[in-house]
TITORDO-248052 format. One line per 4 residues: number of its first residue (from 1); for each residue x, y, z of N, C-alpha, C. Coordinates in steps of 0.1 Angstrom, whole numbers. Each point is the difference from the previous one (the first is absolute). Layout:
NUM> X,Y,Z,X,Y,Z,X,Y,Z ~ ...;
This chain:
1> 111,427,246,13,-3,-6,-2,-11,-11 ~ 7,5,-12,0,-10,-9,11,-10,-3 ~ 0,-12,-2,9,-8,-7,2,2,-8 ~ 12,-2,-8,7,-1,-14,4,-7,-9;
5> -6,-6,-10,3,-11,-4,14,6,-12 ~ 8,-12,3,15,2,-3,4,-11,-14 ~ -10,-7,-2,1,-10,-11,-14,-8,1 ~ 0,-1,-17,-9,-7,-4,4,-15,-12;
9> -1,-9,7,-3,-10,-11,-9,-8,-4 ~ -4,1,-11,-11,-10,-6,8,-10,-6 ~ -8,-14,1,3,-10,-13,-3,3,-12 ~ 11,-6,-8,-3,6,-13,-17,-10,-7;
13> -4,12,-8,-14,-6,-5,2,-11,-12 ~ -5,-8,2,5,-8,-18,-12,-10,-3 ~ -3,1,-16,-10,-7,-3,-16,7,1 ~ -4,12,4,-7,7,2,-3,10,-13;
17> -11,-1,2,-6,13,-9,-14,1,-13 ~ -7,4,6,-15,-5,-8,1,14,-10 ~ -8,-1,-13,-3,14,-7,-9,4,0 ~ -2,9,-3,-15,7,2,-3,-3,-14;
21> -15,-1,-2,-7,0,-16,5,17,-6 ~ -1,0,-13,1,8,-5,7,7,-7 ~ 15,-5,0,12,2,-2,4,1,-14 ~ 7,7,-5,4,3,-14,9,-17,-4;
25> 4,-5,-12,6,-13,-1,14,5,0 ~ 8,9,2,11,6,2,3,0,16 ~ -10,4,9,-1,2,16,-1,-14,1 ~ -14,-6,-1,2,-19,4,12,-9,-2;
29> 9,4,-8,13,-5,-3,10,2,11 ~ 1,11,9,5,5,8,1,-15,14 ~ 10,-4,9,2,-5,7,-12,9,14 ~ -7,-5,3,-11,3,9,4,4,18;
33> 10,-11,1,12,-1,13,7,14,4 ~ 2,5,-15,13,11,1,-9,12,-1 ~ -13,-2,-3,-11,15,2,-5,-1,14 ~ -6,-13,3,-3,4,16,12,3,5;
37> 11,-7,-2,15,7,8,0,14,5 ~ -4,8,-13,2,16,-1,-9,3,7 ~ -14,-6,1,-10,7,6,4,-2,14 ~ 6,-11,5,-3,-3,16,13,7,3;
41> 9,6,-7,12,3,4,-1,19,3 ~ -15,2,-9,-4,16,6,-12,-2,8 ~ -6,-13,1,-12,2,12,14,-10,15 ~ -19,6,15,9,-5,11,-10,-17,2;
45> -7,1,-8,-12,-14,-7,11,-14,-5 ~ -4,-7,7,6,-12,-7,-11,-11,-5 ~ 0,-7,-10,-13,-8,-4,3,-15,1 ~ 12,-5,-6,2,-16,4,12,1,14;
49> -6,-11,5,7,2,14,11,-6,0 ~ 10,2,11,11,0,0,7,1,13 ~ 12,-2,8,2,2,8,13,12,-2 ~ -7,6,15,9,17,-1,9,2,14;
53> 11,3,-1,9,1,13,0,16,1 ~ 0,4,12,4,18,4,12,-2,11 ~ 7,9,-1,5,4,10,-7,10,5 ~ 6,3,11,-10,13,7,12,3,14;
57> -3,12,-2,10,8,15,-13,4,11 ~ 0,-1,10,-14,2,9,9,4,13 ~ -10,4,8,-15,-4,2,-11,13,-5 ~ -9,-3,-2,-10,6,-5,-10,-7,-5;
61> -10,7,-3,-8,-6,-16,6,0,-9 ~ -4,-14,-11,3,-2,-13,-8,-4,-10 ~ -2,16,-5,-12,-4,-8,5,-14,-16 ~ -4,-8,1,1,-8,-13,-1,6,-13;
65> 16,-3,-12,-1,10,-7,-3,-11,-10 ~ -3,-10,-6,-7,-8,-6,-16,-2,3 ~ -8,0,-8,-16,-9,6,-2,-6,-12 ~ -10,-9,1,-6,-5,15,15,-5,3;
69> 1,-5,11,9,-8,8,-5,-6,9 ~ 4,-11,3,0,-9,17,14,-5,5 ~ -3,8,14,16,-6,2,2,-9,10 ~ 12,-9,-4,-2,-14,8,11,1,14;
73> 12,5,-5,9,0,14,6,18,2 ~ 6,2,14,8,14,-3,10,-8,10 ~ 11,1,-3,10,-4,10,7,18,1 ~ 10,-2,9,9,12,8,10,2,-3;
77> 15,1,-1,11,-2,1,7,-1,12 ~ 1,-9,8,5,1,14,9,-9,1 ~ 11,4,5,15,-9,4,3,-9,-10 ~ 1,7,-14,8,3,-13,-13,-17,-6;
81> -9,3,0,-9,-10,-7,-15,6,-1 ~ -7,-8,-9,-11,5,-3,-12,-10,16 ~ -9,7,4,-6,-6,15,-13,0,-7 ~ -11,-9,-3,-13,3,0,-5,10,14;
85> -6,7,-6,-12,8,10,-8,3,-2 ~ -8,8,8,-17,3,-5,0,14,-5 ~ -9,4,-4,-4,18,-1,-10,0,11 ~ -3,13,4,-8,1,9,-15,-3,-7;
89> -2,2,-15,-11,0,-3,0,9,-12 ~ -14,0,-7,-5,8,-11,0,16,7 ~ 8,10,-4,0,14,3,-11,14,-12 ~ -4,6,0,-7,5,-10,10,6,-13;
93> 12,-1,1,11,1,-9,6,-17,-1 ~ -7,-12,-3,9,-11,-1,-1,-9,13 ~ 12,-3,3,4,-6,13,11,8,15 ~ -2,-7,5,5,9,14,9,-7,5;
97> 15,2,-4,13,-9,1,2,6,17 ~ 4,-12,8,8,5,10,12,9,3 ~ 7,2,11,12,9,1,13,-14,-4 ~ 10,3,-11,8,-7,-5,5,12,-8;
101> 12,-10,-10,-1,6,-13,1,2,-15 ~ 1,-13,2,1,-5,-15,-12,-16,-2 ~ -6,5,-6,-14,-14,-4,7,-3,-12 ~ -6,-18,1,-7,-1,-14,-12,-7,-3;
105> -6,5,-4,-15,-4,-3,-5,-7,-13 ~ -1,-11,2,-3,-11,-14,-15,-3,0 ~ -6,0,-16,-12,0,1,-2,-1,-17 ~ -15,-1,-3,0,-2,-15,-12,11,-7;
109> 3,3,-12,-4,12,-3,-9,-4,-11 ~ -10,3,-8,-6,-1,-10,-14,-11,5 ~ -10,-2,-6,-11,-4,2,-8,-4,-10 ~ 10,2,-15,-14,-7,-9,0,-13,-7;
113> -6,-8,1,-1,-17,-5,1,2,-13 ~ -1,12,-5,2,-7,-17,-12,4,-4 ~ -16,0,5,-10,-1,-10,0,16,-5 ~ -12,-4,-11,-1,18,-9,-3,8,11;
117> 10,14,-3,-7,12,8,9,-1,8 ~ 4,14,3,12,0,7,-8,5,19 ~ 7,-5,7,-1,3,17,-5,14,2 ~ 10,11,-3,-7,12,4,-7,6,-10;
121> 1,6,-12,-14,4,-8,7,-3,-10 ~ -8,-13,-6,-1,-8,-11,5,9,-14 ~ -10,14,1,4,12,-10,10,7,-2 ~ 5,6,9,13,6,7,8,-4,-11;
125> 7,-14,7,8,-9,-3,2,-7,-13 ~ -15,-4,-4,3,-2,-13,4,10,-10 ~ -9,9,-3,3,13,-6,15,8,3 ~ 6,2,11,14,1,2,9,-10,-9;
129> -6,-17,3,8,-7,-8,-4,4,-15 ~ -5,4,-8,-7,-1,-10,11,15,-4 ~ -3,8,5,11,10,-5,14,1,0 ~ 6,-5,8,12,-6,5,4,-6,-16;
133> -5,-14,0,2,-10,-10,-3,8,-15 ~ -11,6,-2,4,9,-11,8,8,-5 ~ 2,4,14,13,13,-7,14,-9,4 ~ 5,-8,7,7,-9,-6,3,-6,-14;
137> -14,-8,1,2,-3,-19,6,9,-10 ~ -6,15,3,4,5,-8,18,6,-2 ~ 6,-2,13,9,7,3,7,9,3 ~ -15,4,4,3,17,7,-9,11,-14;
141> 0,-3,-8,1,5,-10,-15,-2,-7 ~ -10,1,5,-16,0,-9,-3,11,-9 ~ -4,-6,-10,-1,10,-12,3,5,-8 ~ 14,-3,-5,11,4,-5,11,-11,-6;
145> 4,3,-10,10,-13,-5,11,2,5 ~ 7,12,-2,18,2,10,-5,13,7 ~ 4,-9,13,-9,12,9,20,6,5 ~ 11,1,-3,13,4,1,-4,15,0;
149> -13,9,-9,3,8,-12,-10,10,9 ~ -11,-8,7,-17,4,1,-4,3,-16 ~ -10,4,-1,-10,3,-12,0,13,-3 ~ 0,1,-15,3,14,-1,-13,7,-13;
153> -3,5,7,-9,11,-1,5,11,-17 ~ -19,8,-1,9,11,-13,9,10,3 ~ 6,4,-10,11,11,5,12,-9,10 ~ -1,-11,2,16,-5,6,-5,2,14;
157> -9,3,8,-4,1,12,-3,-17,6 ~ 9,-4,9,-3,-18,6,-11,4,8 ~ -13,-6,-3,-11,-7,7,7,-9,15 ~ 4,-8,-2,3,-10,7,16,0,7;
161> 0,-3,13,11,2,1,10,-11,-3 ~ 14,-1,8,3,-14,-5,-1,-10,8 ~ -1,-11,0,2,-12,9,12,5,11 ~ -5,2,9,12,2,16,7,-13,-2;
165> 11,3,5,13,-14,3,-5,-7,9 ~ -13,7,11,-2,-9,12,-10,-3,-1 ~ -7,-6,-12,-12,-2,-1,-6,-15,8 ~ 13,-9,-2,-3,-13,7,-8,2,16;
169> 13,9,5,-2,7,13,-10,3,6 ~ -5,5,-9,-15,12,7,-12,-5,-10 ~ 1,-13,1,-12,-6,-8,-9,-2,3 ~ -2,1,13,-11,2,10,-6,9,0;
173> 7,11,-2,-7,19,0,-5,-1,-14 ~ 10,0,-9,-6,-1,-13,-7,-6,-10 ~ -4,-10,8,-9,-5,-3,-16,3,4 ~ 1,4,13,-13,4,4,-4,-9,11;
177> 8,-15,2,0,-9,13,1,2,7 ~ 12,8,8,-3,10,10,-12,4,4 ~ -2,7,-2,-17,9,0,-8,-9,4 ~ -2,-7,-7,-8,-11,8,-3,-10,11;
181> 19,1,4,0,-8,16,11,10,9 ~ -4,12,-6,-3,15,17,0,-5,14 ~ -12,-4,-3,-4,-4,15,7,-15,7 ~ 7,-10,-11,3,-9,7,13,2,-1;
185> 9,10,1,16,6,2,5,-2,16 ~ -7,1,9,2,-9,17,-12,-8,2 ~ 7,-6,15,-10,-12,0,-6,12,19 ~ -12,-7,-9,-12,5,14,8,8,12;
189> 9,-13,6,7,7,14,4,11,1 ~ 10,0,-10,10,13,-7,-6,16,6;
């Protein structure tokens, strides 16, 4: 039987954000904060730490949908207040909440001090940020001066399509950052 986590809060991140070398002078201009934002906001990876609240409906396992994580208290809801209690322990999905049914589990999420090189692959990450931040710079739009139109080819045939309306959106796909943190889209338990 699984648990279900019913809410998630993080503190908000502020004052954070290293660059990677390499960057176009258009992309290093870019606020750094609001690129890892996008990245941590499609990975289940957190890098500067923080403290994170869940609710959770139980009993079951619960696998942790943030990592790394350490978690400090889980209280219950019993006779209309929150009760510290224990979990039974580390389960091979997470932790192993008792019979109740409403938790909350407080605990802090992220693990990197700051130095060069990010926690899980230094490459990954950077390079995701690196694409991210470029196609930002550019606005969705690389290659092209009014990308409204796409580029147009001999005979009137458009090469290029046009800039999508949801390019902010899907700047992760389209850029190629995505693709690169695949694998960190859940966390381990999951």
């Amino acid at each position: 039987m699984r648990a279900v986590t019913l809410e998630q809060y993080e503190s908000p991140l502020a004052g954070r954000g290293v660059k990677p070398s390499g960057l176009s002078e258009e992309a290093a201009k870019l606020d750094s904060e609001e690129v890892w934002l996008r990245i941590e906001a499609y990975t289940a990876y957190r890098f500067w730490p923080r403290e994170c609240i869940w609710t959770v409906e139980g009993p079951g396992d619960w696998p942790v949908p943030l990592y790394p994580a350490t978690i400090a208290k889980v209280e219950s809801w019993l006779d209309d207040a929150w009760t510290e209690t224990t979990a039974y322990g580390p389960s091979p999905h997470g932790l192993s909440l008792p019979a109740g049914t409403l938790y909350r589990i407080t605990g802090e999420v992220g693990d990197w001090d700051g130095t060069p090189g990010i926690a899980a692959d230094p490459i990954a990450f950077d390079e995701a940020y690196r694409r991210l931040a470029e196609y930002l710079a550019t606005g969705g739009c690389p290659g092209w001066e009014d990308c409204s139109y796409g580029r147009i080819g001999g005979g009137g045939v458009s090469l290029i399509p046009p800039r999508r309306d949801n390019w902010l959106g899907r700047a992760m796909q389209l850029s190629g950052a995505a693709d690169m943190l695949r694998g960190y889209r859940r966390s381990p338990g999951c």
